[in-house]
N, C-alpha and C positions, 0 to 999 in steps of 0.2 A: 306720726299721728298726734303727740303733745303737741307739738310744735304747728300745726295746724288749728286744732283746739284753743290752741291760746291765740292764735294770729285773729281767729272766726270771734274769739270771746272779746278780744280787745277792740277788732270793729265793731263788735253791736255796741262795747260802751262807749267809742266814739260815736256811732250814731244817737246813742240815747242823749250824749250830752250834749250834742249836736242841737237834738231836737228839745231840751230844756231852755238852752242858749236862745234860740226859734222862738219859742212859749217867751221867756221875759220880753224878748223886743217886740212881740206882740202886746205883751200886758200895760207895756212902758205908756201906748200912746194913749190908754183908758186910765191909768197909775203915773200918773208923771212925778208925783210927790212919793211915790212910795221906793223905799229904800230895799232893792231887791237883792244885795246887796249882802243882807243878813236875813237869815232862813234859819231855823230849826227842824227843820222836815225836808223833806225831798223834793225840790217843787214840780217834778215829776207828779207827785199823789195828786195837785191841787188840778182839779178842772171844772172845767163851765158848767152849770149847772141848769143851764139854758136864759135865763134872763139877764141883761146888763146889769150894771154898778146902779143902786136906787132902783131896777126895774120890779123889786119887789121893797114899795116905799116904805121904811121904816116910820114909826111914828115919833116925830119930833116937840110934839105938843098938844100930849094928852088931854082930852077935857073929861069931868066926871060928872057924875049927880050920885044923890042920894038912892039906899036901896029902895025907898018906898015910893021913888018914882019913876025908877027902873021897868021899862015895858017890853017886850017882846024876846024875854030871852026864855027858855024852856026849864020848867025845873031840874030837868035829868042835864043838862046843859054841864058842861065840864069850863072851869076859872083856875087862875093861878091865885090863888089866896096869898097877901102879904098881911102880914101885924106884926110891923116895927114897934118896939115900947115907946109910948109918949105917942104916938100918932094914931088916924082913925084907917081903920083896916082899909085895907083896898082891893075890888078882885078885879079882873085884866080877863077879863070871856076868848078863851079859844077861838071861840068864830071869829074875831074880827087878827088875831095872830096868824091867825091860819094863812091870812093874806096879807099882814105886815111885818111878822117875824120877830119883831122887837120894838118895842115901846119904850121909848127915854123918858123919865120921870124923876118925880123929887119926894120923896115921903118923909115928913118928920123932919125935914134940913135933910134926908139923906139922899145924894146923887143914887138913880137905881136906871138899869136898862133892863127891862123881864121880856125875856126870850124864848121863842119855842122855836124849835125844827120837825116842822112836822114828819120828814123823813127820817128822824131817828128816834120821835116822841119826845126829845128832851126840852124839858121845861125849867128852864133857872133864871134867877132875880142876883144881878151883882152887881155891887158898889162901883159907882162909874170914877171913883177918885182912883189912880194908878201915881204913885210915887209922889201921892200928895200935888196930881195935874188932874181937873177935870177932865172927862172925855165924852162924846157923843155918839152914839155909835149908829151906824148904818149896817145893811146887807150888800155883801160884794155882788154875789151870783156866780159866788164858787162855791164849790164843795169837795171837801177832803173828807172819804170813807161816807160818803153821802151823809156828812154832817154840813150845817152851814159855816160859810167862813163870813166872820164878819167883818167893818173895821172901823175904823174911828177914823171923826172927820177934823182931827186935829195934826195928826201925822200922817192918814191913811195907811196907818199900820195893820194887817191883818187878824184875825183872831181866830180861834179855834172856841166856834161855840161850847162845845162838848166838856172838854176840861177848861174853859174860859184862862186862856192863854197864847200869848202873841205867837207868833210863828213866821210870819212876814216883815222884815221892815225897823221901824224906831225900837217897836216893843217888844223885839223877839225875846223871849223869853221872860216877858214879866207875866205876873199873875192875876187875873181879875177877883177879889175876895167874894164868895158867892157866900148869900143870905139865906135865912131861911125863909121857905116858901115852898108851898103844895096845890096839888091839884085837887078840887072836890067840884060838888055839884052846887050850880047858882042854889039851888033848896037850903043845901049844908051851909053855904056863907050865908044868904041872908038869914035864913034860921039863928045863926051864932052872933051876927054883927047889922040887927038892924037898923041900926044906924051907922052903919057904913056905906062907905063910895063902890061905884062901878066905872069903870071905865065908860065912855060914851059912843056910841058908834062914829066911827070917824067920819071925816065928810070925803069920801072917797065911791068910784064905782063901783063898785065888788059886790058878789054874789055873797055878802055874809050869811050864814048858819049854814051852807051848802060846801060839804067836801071835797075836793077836786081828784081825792085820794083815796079812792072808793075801794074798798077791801083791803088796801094795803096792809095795816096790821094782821091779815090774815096770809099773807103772800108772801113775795122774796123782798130783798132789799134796792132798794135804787141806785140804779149809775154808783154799783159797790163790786169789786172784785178779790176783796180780801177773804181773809179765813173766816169760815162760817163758826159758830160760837160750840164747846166741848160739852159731853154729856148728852147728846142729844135735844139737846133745847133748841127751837123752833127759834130759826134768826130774828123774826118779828115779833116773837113772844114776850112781854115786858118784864124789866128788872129791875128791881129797888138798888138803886150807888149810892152807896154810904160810903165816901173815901174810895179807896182800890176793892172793896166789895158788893158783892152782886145778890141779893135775893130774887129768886125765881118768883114772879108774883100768885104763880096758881101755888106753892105752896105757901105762898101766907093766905093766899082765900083759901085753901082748908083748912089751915088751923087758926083764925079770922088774929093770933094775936102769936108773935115769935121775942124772946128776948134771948137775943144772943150778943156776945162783944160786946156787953155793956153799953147795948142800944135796946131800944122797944120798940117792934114795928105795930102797927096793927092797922085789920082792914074794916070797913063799915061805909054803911050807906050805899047809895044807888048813885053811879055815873055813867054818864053815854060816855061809849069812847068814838073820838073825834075824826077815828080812821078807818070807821066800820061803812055806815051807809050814805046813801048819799045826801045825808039831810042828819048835821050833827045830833043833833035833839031824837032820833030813831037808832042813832048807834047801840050794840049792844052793850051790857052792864060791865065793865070794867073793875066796880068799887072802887074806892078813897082811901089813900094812905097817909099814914102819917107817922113822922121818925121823929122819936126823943130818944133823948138822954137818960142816964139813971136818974137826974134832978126832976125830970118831967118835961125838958125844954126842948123847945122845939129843934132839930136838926138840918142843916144844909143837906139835899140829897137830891136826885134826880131819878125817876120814874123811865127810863130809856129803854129801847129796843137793845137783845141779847148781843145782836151782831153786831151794834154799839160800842158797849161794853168792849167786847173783847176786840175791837179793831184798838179802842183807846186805851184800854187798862191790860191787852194781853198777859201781863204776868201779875192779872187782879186776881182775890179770891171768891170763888163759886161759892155759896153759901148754900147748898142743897139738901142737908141736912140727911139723915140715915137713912 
């Protein structure tokens, strides 16, 4: 009977590697430049996410305007707010993420790509210099743990949005430096910075302010088969990553302010969330976060779904407090 068991075990992992081997010479003739070669992950996890390389176009050339001449965005409207020192703020509007995923830019002299996945809520701004080499980045139209994988069009190296890290290719294993930067309501930026930039609606076809992803944050997770998240926390429920930890967001909106680990989180104001109905601007209220330090400074962090979390940080800590 062992000896059966192992004959049956050793074929399925011929056939698994079998069917990996299959995957890359399939990937080769879309990846000709990409070095498949070197992996960090299992290229098993990675799969199509339904749209080709570019079929969900990244924005390679940002245009802005000023907020006072900023028209047609909703005040409950959800942005990724950036304020690099020395430079004039800038927000990056969800609705138009929603359909390009990442935005290459320059704030202050500084190379930035700010990204969101809407299937995981993550929302991060990182320094596009890697080993002191520009890079530019696009969307493959894969996804690993229903995060997006992106890559650069200098190596087409792949990247793992989530922890902003190669995993495909030239880069595997280098690390993208993530910025600081949050989500609030276009109210909350231009209230704070009105004299700051907006992103501009791109010149593209798309249904912007209209969600394609209509109750999702209230439902399961996407084209994801992994382990659902511990404690009973609702896979699509959001969680504050600070590093390898996780704050449950309904308990910072009850006690609206947490200082733990020598961070400060606190919640305020009015946000639509982006994944509620079918017209961002009617989403229900989410609230606005924001992570410092003991100085007061603002922190790198990510706002992401629980299932998230724990497909990427599995031995991260829960922060759920008594």
């Amino acid at each position: 009977m062992r000896l059966k068991a192992f004959i049956l075990s050793a074929l399925a992992a011929l056939m698994l590697a079998g069917a990996a081997v299959a995957q890359v010479e399939f990937w080769k003739h879309e990846w000709p430049r990409t070095d498949f070669s070197r992996a960090s992950v299992d290229l098993r996890e990675i799969i199509s996410g339904g749209p080709p390389k570019d079929g969900i176009p990244a924005i390679w050339d940002a245009e802005f305007q000023r907020v006072a001449a900023t028209r047609g965005l909703d005040g409950r409207e959800p942005v990724i707010a950036v304020e690099l020192e020395g430079a004039t703020p800038r927000a990056y509007p969800i609705r138009y993420l929603m359909y390009h995923e990442i935005a290459n830019d320059v704030i202050g002299g500084v190379p930035v790509a700010v990204t969101y996945c809407p299937l995981c809520n993550s929302a991060m701004v990182f320094d596009r210099r890697v080993n002191g080499q520009l890079r530019t980045f696009g969307v493959s139209g894969k996804l690993r743990n229903s995060d997006m994988v992106m890559y650069d069009r200098e190596t087409e190296s792949w990247w793992q949005q989530a922890i902003g890290e190669g995993i495909v290719g030239h880069h595997t294993g280098d690390r993208l430096r993530q910025l600081p930067s949050w989500m609030e309501s276009w109210d909350q930026f231009r209230a704070r910075n009105p004299e700051g930039l907006v992103m501009a609606e791109p010149n593209a076809d798309r249904p912007y302010g209209h969600n394609p992803y209509r109750g999702y944050d209230s439902g399961r997770p996407f084209l994801y088969s992994g382990e659902m998240p511990p404690h009973g926390i609702a896979p699509n429920s959001r969680v504050i990553r600070v590093g390898e930890r996780a704050w449950p967001m309904e308990r910072l909106r009850r006690a609206g302010e947490i200082r733990e680990a020598g961070i400060r989180l606190t919640w305020a104001g009015e946000q639509a969330s982006a994944l509620d109905t079918g017209r961002i601007a009617q989403g229900r209220s989410v609230g606005s976060i924001r992570v410092r330090d003991g100085q007061g400074r603002d922190m790198p962090h990510d706002v992401m779904f629980a299932f998230a979390f724990h497909a990427f940080y599995p031995d991260g800590r829960w922060m759920i407090g008594q």
